[in-house]
mmCIF file of the N, C-alpha and C atoms, coordinates in Angstrom:
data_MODEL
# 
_entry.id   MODEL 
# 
loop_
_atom_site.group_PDB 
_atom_site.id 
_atom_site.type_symbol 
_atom_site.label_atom_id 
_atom_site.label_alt_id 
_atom_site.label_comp_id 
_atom_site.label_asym_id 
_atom_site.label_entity_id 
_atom_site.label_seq_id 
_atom_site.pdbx_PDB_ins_code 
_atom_site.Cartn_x 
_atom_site.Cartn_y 
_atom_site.Cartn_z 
_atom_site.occupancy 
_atom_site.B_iso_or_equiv 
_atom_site.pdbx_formal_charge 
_atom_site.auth_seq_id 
_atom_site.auth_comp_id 
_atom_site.auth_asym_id 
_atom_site.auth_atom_id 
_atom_site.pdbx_PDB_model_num 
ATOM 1   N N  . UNK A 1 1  ? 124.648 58.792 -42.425 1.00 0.00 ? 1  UNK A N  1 
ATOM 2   C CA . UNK A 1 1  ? 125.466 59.970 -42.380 1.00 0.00 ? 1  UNK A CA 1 
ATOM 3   C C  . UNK A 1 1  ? 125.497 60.594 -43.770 1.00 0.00 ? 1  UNK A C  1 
ATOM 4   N N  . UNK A 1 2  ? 125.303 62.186 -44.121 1.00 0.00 ? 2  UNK A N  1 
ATOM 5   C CA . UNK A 1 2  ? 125.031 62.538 -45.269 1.00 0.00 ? 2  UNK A CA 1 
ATOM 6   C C  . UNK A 1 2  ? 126.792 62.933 -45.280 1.00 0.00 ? 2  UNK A C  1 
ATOM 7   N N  . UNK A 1 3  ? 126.791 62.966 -46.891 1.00 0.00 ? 3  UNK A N  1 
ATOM 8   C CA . UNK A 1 3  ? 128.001 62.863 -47.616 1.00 0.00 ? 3  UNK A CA 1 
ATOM 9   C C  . UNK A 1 3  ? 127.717 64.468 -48.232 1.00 0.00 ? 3  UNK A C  1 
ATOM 10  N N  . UNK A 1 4  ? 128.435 65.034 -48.494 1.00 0.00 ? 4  UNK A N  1 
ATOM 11  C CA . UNK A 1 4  ? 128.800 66.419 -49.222 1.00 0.00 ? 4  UNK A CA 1 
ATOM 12  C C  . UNK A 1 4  ? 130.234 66.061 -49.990 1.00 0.00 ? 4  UNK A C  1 
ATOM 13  N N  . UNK A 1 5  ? 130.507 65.504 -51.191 1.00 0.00 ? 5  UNK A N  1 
ATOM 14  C CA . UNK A 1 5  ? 131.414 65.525 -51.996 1.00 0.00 ? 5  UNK A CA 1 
ATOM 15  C C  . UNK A 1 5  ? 131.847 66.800 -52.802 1.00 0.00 ? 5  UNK A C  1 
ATOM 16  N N  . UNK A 1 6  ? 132.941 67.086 -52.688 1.00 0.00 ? 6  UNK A N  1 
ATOM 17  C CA . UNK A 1 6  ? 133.476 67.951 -53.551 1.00 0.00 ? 6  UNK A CA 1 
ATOM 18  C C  . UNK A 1 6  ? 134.665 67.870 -54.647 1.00 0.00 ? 6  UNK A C  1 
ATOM 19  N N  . UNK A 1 7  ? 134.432 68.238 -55.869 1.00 0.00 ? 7  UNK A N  1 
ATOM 20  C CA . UNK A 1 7  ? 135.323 67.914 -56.746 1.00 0.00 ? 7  UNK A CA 1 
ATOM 21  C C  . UNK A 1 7  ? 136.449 68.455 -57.057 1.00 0.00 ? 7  UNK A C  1 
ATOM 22  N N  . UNK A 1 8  ? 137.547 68.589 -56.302 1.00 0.00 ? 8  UNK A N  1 
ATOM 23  C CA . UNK A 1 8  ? 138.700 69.261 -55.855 1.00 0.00 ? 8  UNK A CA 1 
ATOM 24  C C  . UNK A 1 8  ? 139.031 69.863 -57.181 1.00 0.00 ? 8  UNK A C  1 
ATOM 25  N N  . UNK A 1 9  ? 139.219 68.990 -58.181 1.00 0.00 ? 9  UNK A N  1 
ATOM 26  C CA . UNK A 1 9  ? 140.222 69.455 -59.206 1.00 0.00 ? 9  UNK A CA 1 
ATOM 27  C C  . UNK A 1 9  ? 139.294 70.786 -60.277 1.00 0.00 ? 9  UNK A C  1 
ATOM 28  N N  . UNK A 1 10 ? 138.163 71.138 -59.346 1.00 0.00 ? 10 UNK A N  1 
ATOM 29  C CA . UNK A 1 10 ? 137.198 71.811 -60.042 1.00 0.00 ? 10 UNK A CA 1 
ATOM 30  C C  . UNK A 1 10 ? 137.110 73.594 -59.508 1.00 0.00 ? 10 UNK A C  1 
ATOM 31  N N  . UNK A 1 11 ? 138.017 73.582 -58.416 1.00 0.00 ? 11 UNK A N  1 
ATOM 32  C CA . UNK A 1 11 ? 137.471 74.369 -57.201 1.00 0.00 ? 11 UNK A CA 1 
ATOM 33  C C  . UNK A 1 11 ? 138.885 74.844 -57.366 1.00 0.00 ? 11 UNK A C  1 
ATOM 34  N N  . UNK A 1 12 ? 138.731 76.465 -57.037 1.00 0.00 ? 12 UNK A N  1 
ATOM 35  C CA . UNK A 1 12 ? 139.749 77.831 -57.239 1.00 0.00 ? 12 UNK A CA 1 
ATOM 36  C C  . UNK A 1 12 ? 140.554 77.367 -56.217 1.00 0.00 ? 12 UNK A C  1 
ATOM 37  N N  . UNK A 1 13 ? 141.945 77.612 -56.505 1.00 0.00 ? 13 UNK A N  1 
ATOM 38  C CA . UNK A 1 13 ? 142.938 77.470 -55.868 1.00 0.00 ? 13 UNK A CA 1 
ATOM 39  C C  . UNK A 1 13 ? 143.169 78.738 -54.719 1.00 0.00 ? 13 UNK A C  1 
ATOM 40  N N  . UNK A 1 14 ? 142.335 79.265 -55.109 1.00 0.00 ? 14 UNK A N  1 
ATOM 41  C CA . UNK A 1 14 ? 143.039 81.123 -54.634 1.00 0.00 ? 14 UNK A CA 1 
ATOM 42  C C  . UNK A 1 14 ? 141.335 81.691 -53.456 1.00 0.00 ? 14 UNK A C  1 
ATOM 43  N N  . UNK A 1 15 ? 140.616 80.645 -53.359 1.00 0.00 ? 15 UNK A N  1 
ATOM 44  C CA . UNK A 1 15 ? 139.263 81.159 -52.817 1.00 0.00 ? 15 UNK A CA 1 
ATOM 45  C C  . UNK A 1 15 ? 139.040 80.348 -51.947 1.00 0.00 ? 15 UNK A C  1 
ATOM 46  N N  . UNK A 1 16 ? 138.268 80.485 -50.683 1.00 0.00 ? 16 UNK A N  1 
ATOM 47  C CA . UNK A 1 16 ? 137.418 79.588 -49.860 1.00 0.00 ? 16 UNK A CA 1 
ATOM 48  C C  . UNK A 1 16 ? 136.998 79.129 -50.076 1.00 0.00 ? 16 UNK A C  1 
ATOM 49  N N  . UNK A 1 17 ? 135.892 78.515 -50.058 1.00 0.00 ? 17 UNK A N  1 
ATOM 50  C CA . UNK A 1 17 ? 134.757 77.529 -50.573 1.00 0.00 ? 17 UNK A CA 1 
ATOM 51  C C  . UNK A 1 17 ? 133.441 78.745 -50.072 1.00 0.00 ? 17 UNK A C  1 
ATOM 52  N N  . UNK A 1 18 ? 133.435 79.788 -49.092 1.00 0.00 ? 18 UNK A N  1 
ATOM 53  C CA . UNK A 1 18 ? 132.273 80.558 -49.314 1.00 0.00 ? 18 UNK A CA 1 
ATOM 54  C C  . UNK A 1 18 ? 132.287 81.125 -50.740 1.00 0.00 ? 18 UNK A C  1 
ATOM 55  N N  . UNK A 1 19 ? 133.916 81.561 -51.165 1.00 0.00 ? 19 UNK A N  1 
ATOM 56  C CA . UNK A 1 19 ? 134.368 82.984 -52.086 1.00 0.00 ? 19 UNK A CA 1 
ATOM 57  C C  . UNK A 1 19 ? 133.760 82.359 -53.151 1.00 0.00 ? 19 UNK A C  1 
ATOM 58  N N  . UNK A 1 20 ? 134.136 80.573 -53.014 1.00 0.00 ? 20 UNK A N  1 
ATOM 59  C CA . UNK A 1 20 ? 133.853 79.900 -54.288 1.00 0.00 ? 20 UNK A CA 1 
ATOM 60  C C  . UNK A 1 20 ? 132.216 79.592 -54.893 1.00 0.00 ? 20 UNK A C  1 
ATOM 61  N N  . UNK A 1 21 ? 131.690 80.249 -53.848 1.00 0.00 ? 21 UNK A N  1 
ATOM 62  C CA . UNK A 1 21 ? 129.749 80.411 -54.352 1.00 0.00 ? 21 UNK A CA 1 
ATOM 63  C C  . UNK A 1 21 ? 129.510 78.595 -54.389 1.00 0.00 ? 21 UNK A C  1 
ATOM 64  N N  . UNK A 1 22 ? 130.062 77.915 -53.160 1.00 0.00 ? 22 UNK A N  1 
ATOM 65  C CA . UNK A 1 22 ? 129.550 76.367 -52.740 1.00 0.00 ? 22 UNK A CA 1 
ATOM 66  C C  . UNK A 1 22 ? 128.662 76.190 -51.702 1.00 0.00 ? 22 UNK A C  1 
ATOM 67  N N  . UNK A 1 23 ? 127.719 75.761 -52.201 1.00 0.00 ? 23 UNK A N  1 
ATOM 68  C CA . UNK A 1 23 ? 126.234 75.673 -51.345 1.00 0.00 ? 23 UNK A CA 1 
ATOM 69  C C  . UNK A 1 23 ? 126.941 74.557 -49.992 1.00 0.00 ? 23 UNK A C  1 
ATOM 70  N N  . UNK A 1 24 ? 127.356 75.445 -48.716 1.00 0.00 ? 24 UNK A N  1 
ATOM 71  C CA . UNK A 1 24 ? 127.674 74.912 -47.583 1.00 0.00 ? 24 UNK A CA 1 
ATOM 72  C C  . UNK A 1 24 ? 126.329 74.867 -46.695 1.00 0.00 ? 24 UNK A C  1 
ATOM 73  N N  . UNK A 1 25 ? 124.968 75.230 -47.360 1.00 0.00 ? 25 UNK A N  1 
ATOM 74  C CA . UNK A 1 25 ? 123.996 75.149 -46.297 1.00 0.00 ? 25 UNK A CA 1 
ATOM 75  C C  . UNK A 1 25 ? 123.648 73.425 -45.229 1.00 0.00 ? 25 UNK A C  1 
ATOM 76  N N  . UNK A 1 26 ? 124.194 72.388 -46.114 1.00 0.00 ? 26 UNK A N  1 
ATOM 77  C CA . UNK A 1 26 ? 123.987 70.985 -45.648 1.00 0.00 ? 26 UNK A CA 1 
ATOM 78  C C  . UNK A 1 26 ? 124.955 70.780 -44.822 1.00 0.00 ? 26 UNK A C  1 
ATOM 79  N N  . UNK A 1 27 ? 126.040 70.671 -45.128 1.00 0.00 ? 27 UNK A N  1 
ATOM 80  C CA . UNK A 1 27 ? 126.816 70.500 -44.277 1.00 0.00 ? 27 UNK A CA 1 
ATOM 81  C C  . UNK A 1 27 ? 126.836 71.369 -43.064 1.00 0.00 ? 27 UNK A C  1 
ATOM 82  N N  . UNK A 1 28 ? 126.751 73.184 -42.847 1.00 0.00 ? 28 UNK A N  1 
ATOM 83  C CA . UNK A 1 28 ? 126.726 74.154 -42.218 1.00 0.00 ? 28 UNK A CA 1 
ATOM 84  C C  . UNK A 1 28 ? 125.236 73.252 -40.876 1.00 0.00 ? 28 UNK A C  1 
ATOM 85  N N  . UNK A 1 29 ? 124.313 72.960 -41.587 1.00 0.00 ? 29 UNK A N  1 
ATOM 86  C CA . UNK A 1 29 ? 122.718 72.862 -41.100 1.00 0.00 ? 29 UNK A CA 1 
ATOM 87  C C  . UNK A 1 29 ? 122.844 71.314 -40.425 1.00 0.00 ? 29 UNK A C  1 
ATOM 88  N N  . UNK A 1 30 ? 124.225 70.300 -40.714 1.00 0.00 ? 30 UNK A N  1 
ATOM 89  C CA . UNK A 1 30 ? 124.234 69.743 -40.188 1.00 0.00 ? 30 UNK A CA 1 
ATOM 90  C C  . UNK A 1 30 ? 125.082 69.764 -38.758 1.00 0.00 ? 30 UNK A C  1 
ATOM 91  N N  . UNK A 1 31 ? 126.007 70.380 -38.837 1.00 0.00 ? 31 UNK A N  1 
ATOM 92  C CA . UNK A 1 31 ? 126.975 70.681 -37.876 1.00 0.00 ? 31 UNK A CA 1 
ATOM 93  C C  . UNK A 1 31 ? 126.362 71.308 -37.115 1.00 0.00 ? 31 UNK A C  1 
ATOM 94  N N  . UNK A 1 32 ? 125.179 72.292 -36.915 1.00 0.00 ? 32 UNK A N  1 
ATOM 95  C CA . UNK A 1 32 ? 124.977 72.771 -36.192 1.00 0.00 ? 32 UNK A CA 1 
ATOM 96  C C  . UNK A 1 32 ? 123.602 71.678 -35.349 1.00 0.00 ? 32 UNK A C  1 
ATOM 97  N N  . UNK A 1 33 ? 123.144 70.693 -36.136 1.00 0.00 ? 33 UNK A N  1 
ATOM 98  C CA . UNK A 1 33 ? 121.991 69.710 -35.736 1.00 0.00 ? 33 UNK A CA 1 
ATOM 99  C C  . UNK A 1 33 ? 122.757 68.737 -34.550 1.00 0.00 ? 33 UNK A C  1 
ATOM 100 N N  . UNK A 1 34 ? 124.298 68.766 -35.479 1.00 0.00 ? 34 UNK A N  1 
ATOM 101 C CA . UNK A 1 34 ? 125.304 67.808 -34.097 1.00 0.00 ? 34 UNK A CA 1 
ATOM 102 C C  . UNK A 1 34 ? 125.575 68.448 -32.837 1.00 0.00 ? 34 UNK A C  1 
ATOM 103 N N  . UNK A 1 35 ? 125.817 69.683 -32.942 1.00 0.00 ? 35 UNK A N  1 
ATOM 104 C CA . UNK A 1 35 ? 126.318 70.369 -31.930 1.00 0.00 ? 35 UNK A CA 1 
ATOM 105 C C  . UNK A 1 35 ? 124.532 70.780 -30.970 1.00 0.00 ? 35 UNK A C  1 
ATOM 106 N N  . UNK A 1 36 ? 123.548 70.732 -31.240 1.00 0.00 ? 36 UNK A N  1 
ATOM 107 C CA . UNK A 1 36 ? 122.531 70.945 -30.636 1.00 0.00 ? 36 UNK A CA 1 
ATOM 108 C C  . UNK A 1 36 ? 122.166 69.827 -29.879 1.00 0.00 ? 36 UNK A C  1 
ATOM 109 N N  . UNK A 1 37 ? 122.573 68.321 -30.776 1.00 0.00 ? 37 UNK A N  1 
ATOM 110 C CA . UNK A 1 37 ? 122.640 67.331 -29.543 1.00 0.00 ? 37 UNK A CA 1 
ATOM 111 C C  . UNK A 1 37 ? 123.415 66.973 -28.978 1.00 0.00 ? 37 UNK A C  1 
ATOM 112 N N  . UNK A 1 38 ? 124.727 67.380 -28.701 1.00 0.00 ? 38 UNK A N  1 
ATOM 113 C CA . UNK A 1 38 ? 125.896 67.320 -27.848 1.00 0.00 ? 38 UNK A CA 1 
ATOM 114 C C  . UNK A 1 38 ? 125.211 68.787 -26.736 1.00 0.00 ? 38 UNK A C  1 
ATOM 115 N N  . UNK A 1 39 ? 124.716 69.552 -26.931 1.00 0.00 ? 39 UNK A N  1 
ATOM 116 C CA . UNK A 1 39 ? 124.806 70.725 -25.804 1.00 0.00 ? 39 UNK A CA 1 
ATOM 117 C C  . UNK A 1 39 ? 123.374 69.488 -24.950 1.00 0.00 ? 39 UNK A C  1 
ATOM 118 N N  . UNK A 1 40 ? 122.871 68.901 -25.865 1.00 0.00 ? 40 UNK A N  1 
ATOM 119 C CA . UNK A 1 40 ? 121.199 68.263 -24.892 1.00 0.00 ? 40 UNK A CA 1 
ATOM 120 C C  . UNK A 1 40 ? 121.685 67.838 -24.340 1.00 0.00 ? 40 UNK A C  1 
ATOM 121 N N  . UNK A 1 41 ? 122.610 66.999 -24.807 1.00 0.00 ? 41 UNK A N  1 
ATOM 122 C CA . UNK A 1 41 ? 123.584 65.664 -23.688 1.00 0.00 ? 41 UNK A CA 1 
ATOM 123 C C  . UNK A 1 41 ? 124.560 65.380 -22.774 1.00 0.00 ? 41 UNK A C  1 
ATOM 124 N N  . UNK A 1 42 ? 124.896 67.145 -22.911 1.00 0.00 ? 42 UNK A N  1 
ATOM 125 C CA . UNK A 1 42 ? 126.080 67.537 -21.745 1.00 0.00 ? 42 UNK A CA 1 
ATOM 126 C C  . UNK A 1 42 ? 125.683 67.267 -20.382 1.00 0.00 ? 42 UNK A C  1 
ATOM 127 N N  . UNK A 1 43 ? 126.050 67.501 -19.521 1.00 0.00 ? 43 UNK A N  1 
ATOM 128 C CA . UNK A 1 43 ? 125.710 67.432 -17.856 1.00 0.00 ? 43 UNK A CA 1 
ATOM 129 C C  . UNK A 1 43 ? 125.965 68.929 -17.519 1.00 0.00 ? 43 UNK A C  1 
ATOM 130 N N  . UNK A 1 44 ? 125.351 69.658 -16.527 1.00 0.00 ? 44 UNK A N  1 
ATOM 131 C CA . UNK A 1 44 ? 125.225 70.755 -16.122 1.00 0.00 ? 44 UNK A CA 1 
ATOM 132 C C  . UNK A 1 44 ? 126.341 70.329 -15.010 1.00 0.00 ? 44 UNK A C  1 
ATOM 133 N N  . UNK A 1 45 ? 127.167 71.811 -15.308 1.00 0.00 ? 45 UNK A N  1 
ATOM 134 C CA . UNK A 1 45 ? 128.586 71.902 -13.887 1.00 0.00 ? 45 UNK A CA 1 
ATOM 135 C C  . UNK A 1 45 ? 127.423 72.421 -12.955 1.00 0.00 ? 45 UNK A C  1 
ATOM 136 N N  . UNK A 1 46 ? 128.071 71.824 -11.515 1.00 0.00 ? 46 UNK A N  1 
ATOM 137 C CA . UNK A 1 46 ? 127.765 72.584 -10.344 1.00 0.00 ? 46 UNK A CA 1 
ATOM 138 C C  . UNK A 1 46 ? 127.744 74.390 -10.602 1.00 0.00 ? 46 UNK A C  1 
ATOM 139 N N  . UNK A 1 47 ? 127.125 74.759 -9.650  1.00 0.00 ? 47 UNK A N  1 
ATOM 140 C CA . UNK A 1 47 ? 127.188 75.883 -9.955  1.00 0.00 ? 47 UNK A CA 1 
ATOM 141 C C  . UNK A 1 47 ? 128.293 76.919 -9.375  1.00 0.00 ? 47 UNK A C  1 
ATOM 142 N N  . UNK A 1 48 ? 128.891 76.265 -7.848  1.00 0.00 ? 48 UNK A N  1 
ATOM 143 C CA . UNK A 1 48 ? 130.332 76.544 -7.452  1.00 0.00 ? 48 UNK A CA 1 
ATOM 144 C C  . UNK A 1 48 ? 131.453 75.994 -8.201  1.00 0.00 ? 48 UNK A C  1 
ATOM 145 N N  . UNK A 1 49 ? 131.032 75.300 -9.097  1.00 0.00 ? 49 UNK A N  1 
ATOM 146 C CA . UNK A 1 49 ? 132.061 74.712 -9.918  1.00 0.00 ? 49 UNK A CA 1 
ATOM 147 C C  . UNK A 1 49 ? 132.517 75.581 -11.485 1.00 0.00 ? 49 UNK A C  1 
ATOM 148 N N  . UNK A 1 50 ? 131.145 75.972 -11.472 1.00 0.00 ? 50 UNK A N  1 
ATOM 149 C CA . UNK A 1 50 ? 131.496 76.823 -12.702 1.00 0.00 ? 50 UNK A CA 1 
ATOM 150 C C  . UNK A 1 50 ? 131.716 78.236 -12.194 1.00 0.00 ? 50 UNK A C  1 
ATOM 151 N N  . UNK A 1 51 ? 131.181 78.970 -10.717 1.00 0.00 ? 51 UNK A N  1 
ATOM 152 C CA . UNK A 1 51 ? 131.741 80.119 -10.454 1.00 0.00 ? 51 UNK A CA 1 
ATOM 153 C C  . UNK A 1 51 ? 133.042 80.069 -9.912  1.00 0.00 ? 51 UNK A C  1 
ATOM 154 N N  . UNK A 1 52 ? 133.657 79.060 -9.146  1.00 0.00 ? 52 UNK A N  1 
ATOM 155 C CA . UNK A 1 52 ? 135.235 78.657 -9.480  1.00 0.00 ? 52 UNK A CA 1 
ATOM 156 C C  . UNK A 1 52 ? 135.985 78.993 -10.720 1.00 0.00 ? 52 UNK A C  1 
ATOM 157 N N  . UNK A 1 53 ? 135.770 78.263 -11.772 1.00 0.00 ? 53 UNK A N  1 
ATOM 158 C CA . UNK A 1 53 ? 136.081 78.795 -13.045 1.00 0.00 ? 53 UNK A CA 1 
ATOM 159 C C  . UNK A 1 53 ? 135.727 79.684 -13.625 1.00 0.00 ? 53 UNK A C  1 
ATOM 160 N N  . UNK A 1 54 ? 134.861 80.284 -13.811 1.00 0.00 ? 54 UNK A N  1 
ATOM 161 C CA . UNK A 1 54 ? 134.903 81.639 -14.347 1.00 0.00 ? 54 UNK A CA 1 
ATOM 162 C C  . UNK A 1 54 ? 135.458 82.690 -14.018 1.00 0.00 ? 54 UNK A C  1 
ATOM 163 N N  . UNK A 1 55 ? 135.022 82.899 -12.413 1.00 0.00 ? 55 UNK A N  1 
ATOM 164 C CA . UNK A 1 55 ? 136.238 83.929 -11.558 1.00 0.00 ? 55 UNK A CA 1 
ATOM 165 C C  . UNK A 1 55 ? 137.696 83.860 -11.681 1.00 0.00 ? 55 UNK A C  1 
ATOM 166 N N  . UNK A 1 56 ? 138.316 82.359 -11.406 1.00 0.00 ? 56 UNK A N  1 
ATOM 167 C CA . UNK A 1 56 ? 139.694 82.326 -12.137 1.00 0.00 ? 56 UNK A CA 1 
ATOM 168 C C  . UNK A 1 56 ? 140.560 82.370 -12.966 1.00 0.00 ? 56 UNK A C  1 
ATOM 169 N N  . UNK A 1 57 ? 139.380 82.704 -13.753 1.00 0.00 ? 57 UNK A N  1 
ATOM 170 C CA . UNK A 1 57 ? 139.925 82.419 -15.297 1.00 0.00 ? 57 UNK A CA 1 
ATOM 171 C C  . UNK A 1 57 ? 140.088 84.043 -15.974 1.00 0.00 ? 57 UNK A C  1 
ATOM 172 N N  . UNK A 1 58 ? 139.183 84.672 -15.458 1.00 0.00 ? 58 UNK A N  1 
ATOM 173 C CA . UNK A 1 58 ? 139.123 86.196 -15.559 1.00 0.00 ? 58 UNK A CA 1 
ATOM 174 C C  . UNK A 1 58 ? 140.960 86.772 -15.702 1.00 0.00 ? 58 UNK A C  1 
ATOM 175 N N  . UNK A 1 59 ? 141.372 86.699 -14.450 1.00 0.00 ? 59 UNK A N  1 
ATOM 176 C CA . UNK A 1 59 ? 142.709 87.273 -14.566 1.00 0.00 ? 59 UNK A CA 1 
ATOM 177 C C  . UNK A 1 59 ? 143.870 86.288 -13.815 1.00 0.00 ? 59 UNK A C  1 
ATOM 178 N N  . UNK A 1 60 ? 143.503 85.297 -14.573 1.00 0.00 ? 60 UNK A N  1 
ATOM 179 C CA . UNK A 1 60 ? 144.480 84.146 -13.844 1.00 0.00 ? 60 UNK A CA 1 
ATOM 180 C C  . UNK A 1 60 ? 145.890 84.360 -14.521 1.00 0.00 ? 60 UNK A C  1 
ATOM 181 N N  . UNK A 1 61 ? 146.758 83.873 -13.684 1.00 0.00 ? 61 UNK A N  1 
ATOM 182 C CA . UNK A 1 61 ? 148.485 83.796 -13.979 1.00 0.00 ? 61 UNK A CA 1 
ATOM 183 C C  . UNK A 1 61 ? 149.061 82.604 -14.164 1.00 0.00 ? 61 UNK A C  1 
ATOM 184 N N  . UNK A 1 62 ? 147.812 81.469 -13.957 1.00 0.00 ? 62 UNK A N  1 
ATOM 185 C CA . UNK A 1 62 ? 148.069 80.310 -13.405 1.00 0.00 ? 62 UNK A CA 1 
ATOM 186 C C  . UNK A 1 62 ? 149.222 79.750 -14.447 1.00 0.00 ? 62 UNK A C  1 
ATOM 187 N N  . UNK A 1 63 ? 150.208 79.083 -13.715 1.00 0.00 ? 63 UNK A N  1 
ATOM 188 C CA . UNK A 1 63 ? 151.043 78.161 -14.367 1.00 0.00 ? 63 UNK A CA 1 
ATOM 189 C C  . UNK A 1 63 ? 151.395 77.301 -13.305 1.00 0.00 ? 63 UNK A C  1 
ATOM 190 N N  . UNK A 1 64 ? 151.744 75.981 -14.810 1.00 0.00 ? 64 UNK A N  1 
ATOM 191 C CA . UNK A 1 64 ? 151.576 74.489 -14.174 1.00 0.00 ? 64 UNK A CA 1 
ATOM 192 C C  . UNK A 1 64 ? 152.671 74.334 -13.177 1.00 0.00 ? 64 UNK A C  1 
ATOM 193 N N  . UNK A 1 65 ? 152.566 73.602 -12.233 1.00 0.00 ? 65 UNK A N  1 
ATOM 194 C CA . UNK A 1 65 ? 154.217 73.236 -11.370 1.00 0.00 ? 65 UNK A CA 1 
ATOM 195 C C  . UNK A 1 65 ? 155.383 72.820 -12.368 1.00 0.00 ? 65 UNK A C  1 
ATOM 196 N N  . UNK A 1 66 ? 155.521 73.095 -11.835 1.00 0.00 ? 66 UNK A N  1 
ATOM 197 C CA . UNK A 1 66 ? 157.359 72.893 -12.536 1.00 0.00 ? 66 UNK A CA 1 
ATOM 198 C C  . UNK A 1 66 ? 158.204 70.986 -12.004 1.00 0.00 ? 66 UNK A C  1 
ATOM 199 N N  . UNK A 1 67 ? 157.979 70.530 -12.880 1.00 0.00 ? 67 UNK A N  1 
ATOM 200 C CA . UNK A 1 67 ? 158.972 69.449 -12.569 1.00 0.00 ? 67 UNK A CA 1 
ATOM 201 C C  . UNK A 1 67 ? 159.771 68.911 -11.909 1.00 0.00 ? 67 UNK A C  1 
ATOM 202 N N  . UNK A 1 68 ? 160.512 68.764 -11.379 1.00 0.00 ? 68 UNK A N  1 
ATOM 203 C CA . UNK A 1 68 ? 161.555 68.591 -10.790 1.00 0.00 ? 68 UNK A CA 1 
ATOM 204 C C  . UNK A 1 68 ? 162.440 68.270 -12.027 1.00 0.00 ? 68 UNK A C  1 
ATOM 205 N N  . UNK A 1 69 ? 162.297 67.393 -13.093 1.00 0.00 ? 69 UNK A N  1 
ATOM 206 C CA . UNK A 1 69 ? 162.911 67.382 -14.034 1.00 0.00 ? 69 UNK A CA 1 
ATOM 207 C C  . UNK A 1 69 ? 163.490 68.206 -15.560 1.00 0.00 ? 69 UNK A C  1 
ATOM 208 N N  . UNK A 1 70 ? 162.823 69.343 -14.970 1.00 0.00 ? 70 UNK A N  1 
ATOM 209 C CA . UNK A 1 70 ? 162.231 70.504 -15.978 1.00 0.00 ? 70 UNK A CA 1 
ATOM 210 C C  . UNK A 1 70 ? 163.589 71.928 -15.232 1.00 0.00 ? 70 UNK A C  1 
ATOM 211 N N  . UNK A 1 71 ? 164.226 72.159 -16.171 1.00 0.00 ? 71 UNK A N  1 
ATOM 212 C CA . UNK A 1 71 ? 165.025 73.230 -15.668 1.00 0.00 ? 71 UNK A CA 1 
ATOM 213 C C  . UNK A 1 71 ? 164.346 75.069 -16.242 1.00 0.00 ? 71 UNK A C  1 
# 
């Protein structure tokens, strides 16, 4: 696992770390290498499963049941 250390007590109090001109390309180039093998390794939704959700989600109102313990 690659390490990207940064030396806090070195780095603007008042800036991002882009503002601060810090070479985020390793870390940036890795996060996106993780997230490319999490999308390989996902499972594909049904396809009524995902047009279920998408349609509902459009202009849903949905709220959860209510408790019985919940006033």
């Amino acid at each position: 696992m690659a390490e990207y250390p940064l030396d806090w007590t070195t780095l603007p109090h008042d800036k991002t770390l882009y503002e601060a001109d810090i070479d985020l390309s390793g870390p940036i180039a890795d996060y996106e290498a993780h997230l490319s093998v999490v999308r390989d390794a996902a499972a594909q939704l049904p396809a009524d499963l995902t047009a279920l959700l998408t349609d509902s989600s459009a202009g849903s109102t949905f709220s959860p049941p209510r408790s019985r313990w919940s006033r």
